[in-house]
Backbone bond lengths (Angstrom), bond angles and torsions (degrees), N, CA, C in turn:
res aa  C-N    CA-C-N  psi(-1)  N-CA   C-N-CA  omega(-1)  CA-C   N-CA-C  phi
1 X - - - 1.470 - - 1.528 109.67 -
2 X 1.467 124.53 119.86 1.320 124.39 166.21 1.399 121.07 -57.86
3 X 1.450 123.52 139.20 1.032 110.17 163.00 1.149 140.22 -89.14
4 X 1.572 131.86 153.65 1.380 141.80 -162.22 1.457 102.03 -22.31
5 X 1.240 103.43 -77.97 1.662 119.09 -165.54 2.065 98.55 -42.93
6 X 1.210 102.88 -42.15 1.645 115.82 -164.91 1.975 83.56 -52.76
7 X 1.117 95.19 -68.87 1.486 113.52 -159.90 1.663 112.46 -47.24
8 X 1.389 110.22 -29.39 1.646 115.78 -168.53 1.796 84.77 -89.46
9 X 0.925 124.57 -52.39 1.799 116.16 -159.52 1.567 84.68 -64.73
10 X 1.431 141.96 -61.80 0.914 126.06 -166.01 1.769 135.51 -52.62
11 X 1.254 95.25 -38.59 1.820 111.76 160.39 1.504 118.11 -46.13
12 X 1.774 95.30 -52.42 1.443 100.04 -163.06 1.916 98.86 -70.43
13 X 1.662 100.67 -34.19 1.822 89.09 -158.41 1.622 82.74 -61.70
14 X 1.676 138.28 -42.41 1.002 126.05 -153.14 1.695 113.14 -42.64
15 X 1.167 118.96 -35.40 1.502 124.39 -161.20 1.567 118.37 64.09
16 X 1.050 135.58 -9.83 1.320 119.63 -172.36 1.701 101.66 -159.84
17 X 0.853 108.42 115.87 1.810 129.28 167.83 1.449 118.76 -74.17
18 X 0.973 105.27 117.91 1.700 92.42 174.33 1.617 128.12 -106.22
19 X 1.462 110.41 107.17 1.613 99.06 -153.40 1.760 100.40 -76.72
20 X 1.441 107.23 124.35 1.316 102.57 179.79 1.757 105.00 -99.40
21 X 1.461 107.50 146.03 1.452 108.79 163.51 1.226 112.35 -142.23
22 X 1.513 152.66 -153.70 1.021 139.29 -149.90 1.596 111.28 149.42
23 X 1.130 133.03 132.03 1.426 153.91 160.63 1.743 103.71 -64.05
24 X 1.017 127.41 -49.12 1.389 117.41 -179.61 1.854 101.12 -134.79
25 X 1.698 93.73 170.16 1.651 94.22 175.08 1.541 110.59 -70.22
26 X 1.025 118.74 -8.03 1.599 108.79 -175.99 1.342 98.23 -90.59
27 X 1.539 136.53 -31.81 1.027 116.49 -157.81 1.725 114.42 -102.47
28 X 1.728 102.03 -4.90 1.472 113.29 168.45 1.541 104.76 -72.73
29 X 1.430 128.71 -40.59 1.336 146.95 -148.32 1.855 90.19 -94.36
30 X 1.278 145.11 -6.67 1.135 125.87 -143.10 2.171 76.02 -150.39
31 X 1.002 104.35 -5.57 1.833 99.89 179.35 1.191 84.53 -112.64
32 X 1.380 152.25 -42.77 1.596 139.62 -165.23 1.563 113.65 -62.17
33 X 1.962 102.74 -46.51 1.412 100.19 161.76 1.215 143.50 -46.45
34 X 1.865 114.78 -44.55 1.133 139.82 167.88 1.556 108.04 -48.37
35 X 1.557 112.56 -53.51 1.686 101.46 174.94 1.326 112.68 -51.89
36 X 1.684 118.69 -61.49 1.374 110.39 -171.72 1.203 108.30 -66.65
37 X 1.012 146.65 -45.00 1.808 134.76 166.50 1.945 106.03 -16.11
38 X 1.611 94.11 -61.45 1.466 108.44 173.20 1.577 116.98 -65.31
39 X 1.299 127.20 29.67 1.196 122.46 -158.66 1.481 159.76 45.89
40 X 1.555 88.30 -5.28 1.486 115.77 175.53 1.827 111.09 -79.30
41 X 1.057 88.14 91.95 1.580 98.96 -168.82 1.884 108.81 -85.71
42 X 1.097 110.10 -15.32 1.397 102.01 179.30 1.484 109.58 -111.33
43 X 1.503 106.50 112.53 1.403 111.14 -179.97 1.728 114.34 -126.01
44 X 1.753 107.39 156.87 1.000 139.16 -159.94 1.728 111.13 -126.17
45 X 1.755 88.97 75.85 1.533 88.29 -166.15 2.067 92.42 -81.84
46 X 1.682 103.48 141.88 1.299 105.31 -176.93 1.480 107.58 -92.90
47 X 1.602 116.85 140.84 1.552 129.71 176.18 1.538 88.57 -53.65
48 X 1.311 152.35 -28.09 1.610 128.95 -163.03 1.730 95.15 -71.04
49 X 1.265 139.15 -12.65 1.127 144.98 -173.47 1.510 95.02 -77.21
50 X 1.299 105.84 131.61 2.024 116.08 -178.22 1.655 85.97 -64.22
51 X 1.343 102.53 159.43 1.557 116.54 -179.03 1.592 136.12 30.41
52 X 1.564 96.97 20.18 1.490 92.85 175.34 1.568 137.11 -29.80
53 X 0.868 111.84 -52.40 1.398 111.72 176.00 1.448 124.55 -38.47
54 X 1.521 113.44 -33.43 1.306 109.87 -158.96 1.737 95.18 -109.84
55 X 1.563 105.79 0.50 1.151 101.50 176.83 2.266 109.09 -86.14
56 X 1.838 86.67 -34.33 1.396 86.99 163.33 1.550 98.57 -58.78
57 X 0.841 147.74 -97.66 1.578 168.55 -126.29 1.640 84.72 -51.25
58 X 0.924 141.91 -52.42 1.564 144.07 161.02 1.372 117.06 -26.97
59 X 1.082 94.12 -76.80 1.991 114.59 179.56 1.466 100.22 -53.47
60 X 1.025 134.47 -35.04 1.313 119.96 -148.14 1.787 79.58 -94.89
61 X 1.003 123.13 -39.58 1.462 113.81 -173.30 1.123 129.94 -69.11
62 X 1.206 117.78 -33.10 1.288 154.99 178.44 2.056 95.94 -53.14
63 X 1.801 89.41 -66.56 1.480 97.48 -172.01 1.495 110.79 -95.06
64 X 0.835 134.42 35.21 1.489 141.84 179.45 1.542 112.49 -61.50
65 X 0.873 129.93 -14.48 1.315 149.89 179.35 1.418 133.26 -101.04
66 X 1.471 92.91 -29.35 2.071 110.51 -174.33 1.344 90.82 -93.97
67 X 1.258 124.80 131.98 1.684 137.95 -177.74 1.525 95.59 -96.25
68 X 1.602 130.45 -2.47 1.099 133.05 178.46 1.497 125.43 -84.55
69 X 1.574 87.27 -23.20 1.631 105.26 171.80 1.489 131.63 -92.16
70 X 1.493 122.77 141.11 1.259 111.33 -151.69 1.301 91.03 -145.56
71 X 1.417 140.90 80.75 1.443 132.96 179.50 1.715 123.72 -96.74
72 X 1.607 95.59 104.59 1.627 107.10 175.78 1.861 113.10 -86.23
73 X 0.886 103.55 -176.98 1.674 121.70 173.64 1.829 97.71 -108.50
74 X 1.364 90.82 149.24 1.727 95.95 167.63 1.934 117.06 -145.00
75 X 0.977 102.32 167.13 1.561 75.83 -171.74 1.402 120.40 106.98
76 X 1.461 127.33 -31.49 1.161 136.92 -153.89 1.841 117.86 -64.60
77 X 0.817 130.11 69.83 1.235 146.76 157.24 1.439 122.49 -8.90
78 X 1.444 105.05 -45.33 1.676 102.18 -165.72 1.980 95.66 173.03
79 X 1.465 97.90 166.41 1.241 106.63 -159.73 1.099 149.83 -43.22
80 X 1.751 109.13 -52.70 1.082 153.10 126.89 1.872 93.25 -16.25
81 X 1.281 112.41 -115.44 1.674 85.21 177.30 1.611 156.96 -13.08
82 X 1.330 95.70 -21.45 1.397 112.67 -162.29 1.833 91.28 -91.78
83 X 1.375 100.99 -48.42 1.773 102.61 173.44 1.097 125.06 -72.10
84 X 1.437 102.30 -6.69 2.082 105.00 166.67 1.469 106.83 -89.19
85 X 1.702 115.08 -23.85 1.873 100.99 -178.32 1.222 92.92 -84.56
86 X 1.484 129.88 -30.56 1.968 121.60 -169.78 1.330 86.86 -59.12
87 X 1.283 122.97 -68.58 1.479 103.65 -159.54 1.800 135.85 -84.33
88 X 1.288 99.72 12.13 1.674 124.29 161.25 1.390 95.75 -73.68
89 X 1.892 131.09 -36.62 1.253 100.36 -154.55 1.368 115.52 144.25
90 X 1.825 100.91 -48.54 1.375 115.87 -177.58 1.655 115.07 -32.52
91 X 1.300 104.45 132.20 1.406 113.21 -168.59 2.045 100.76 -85.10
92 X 1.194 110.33 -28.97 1.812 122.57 -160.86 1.355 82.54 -155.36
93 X 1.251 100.10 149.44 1.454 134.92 141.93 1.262 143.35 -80.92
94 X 1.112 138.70 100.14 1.728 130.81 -178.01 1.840 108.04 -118.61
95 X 1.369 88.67 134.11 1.618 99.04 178.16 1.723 105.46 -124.43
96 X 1.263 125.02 134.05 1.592 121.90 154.94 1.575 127.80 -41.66
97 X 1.242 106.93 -7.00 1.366 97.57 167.09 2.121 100.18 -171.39
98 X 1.328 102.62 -173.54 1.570 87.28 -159.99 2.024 100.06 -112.88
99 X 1.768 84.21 146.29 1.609 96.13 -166.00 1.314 108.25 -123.44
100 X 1.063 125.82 136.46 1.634 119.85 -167.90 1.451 117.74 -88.38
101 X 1.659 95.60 -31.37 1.677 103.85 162.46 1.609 117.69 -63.51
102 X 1.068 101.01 -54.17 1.706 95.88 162.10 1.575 136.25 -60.10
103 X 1.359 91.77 -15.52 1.326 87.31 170.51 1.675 119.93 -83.02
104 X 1.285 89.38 -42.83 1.928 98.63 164.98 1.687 120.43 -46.13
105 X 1.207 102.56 -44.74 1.520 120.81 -176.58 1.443 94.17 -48.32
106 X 1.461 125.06 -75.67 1.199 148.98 -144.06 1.684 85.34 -81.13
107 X 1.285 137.48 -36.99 1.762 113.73 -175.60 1.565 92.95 -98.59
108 X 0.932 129.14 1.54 1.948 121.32 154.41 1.389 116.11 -61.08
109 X 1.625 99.39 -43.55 1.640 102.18 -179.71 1.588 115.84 -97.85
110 X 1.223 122.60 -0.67 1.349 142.99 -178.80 1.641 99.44 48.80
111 X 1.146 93.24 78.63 1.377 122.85 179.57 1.848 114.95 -125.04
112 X 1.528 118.61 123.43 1.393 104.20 -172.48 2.084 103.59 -78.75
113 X 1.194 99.81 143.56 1.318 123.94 166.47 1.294 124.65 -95.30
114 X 0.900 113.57 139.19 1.681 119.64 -170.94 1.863 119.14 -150.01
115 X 1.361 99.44 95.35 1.783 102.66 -146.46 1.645 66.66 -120.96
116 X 2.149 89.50 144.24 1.078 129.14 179.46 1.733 102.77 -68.15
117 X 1.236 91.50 142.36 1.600 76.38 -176.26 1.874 90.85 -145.73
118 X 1.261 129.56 146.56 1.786 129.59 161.93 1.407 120.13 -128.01
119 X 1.702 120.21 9.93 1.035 127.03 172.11 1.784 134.46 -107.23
120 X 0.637 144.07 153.84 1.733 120.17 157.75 1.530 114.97 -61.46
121 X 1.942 115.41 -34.34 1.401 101.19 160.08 1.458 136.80 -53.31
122 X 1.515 118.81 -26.38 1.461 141.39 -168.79 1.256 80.53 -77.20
123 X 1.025 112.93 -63.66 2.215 107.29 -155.21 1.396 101.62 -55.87
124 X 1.522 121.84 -55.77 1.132 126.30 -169.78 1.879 116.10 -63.98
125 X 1.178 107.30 -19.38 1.526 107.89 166.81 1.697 116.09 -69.88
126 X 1.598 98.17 -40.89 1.573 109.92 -166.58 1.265 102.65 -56.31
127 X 1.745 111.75 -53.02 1.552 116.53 -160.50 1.857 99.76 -58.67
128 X 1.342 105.59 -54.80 1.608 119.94 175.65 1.364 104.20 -7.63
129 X 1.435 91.44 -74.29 1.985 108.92 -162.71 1.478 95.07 -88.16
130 X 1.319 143.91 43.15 1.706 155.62 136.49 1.505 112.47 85.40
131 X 1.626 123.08 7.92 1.611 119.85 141.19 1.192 120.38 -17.69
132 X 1.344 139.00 122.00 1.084 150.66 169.28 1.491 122.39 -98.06
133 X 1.303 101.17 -54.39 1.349 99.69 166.08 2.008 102.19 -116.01
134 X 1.843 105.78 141.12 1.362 114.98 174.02 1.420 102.69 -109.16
135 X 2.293 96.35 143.72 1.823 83.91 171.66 1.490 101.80 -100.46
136 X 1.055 118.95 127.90 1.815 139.90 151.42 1.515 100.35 -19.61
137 X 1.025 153.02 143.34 1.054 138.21 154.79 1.724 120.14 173.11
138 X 1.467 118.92 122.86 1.166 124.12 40.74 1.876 91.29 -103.81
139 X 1.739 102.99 140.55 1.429 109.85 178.90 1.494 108.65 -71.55
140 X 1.207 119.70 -19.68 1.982 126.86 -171.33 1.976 96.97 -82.12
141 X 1.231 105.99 -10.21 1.706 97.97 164.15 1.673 117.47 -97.75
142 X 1.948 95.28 -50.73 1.295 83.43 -156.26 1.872 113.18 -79.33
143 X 1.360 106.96 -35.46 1.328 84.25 157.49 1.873 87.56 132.19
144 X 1.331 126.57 161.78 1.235 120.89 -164.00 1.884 98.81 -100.15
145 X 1.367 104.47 -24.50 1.662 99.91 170.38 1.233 116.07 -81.07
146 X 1.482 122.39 18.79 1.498 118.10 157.76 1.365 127.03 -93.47
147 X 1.241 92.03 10.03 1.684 107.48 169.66 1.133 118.21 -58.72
148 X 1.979 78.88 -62.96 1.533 95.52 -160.93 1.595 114.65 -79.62
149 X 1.482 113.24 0.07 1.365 131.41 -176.78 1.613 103.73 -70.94
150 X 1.328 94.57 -56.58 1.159 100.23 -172.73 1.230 130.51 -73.62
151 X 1.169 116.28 2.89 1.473 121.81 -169.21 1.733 105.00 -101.83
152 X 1.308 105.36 -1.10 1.250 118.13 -174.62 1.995 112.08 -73.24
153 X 1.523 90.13 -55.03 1.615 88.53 156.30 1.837 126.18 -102.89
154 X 0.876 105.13 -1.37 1.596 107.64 162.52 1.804 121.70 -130.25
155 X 1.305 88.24 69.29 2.077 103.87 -176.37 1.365 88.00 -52.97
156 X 1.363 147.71 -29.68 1.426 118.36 -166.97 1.322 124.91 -94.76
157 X 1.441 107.79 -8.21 1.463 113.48 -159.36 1.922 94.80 -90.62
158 X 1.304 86.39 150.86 1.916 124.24 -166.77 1.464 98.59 -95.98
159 X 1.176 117.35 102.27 1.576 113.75 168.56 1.374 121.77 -111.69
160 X 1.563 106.72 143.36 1.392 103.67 -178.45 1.398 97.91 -129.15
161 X 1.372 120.87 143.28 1.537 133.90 -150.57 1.725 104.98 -117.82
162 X 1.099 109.73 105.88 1.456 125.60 -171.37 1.440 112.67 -116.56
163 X 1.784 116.02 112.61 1.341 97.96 167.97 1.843 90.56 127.09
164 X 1.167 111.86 89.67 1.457 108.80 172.48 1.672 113.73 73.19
165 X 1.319 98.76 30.05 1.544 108.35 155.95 1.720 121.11 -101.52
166 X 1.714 97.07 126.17 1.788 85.84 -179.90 1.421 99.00 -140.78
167 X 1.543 141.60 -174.31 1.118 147.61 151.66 0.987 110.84 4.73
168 X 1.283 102.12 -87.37 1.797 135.23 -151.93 2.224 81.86 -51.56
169 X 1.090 107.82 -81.56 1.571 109.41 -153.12 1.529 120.87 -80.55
170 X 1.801 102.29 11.96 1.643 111.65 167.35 1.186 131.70 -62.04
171 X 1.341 129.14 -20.67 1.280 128.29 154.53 1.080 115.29 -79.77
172 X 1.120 165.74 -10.19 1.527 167.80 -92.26 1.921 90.37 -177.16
173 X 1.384 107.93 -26.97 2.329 100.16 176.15 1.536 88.62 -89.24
174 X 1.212 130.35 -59.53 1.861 125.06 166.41 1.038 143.88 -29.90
175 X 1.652 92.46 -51.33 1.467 90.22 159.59 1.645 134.29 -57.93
176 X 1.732 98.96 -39.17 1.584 102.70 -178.28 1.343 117.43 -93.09
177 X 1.889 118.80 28.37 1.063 104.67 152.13 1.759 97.39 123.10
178 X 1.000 102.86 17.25 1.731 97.68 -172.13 1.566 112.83 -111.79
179 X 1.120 103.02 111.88 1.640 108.88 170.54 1.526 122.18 -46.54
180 X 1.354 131.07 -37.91 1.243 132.13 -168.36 1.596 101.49 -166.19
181 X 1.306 87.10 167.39 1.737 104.75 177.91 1.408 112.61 -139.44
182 X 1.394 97.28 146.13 1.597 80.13 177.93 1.546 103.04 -122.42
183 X 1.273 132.14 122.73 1.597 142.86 -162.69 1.714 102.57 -90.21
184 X 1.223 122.32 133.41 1.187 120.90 -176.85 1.970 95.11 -121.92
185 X 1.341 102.60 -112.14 1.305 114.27 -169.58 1.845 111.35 -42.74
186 X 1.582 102.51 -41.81 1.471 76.54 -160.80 1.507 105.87 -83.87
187 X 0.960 136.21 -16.32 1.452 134.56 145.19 1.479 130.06 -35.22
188 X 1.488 110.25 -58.98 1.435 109.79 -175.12 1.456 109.30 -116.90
189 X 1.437 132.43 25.11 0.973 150.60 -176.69 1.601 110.56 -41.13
190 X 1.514 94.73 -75.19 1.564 128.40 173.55 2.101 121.16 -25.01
191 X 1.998 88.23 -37.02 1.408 108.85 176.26 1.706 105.55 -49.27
192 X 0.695 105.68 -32.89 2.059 116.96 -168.47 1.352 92.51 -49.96
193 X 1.484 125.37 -58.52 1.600 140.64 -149.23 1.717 84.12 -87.05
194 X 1.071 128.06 -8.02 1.679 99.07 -139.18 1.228 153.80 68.59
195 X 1.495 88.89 18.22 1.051 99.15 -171.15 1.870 107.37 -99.58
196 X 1.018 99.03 79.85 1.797 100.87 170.34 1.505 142.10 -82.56
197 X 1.211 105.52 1.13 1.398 138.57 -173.58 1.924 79.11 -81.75
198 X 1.084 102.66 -63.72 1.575 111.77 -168.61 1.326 113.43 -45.26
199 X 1.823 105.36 -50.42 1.141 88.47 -168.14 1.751 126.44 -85.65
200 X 1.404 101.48 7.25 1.418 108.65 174.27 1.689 99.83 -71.56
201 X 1.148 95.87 -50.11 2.034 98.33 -172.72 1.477 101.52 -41.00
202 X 1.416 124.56 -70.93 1.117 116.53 163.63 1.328 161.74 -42.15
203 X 1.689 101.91 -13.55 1.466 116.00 170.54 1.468 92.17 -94.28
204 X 1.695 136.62 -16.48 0.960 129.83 178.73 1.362 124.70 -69.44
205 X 1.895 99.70 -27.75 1.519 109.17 169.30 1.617 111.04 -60.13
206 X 1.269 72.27 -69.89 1.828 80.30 -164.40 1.894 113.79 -37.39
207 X 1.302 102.15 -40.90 1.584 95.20 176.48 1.212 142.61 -66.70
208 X 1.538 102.69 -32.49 1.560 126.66 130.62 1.705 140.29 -31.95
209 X 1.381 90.09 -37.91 1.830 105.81 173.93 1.742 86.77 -86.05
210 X 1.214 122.12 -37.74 1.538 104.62 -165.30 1.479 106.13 -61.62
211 X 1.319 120.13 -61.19 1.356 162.51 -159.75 2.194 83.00 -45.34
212 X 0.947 123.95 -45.65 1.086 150.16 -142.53 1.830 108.63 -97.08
213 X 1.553 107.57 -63.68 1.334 122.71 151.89 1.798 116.49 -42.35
214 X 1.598 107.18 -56.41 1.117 116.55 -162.90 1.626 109.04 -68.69
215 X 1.220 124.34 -24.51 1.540 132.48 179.33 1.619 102.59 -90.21
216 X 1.181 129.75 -25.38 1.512 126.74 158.15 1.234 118.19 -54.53
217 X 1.515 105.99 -46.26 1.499 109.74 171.14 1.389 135.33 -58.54
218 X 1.404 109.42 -32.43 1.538 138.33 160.04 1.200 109.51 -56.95
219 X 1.557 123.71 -56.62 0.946 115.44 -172.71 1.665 137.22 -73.49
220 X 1.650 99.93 -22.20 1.566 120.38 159.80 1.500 107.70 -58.86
């Protein structure tokens, strides 16, 4: 088992989350690969996926070996859930918005949490109950200068921007201050059709655009 601290630097260096979901367990379990094929090694398979757990419990076995792979739960609703992805495996936790029972859950098992948050009240609860990193979300409302808004009264907090991130406007969440993103549809979109071939191309983009951002950053 990695530890906490292991697990948060690793998310964050990852830059990009890949929220997986899925109509059946084969087809959540068969788009997560496709990301990491595409290099997107840190994924966020969501509980709306039938049998998640055992699809984490899969992945993690599968990749037990690749230090590239990083498999969280997403989705997480409430407590009771949160102790079925800890004990599938789940490396992190991510919820759409922030839960205090889950947050307890997740520092019982010293597990990082990562609750959706769109307020300065949300953030300021998360950090409270020991969130380290909050996801922004939905990012297609609040807007990419709420990054940088927000960082004005919380310089420490780690945001990762979920929700209407694509190509075109990935440098533009970095620039204003965002540690990570987590890509859902337009990444694994393609999975719906079956089309998984696709969605590797596309986790291939995006990692590439990161890869790309991230040496600009170096280079400033």
């Amino acid at each position: 088992m990695l530890e906490k601290s292991k697990v948060l630097t690793q998310v964050q260096n990852s830059g990009i989350v890949a929220v997986v979901r899925g109509n059946s367990k084969e087809e959540a379990y068969q788009t997560a690969k496709a990301c990491i094929k595409g290099g997107v090694g840190s994924i966020e398979l969501a509980f709306t996926a039938p049998n998640a757990d055992q699809v984490i419990g899969k992945l993690n076995e599968e990749y037990a070996d690749d230090e590239n792979v990083l498999i969280g739960a997403g989705t997480v609703l409430d407590a009771p859930t949160a102790r079925i992805a800890i004990i599938a495996g789940a490396r992190y936790i991510v919820s759409p918005s922030f839960s205090e029972e889950v947050a307890k859950m997740c520092n019982l098992y010293t597990i990082p949490y990562i609750p959706g948050c769109m307020t300065p009240t949300d953030i300021q609860n998360a950090l409270t109950f020991g969130s380290e990193i909050v996801k922004l979300f939905p990012g297609s409302i609040v807007g990419s200068s709420m990054v940088s808004e927000l960082h004005g009264p919380f310089p420490q907090v780690k945001i990762m921007v979920t929700g209407g991130v694509t190509l075109a406007n990935l440098p533009e969440w970095f620039d204003k201050g965002a540690k990570i993103v987590g890509v859902g549809g337009q990444m694994v979109g393609p999975a719906a059709q079956g089309d998984f071939e696709k969605v590797t191309e596309n986790a291939r983009e995006f990692k590439e655009q990161l890869d790309g951002i991230v040496s600009d950053q170096v280079l400033a």
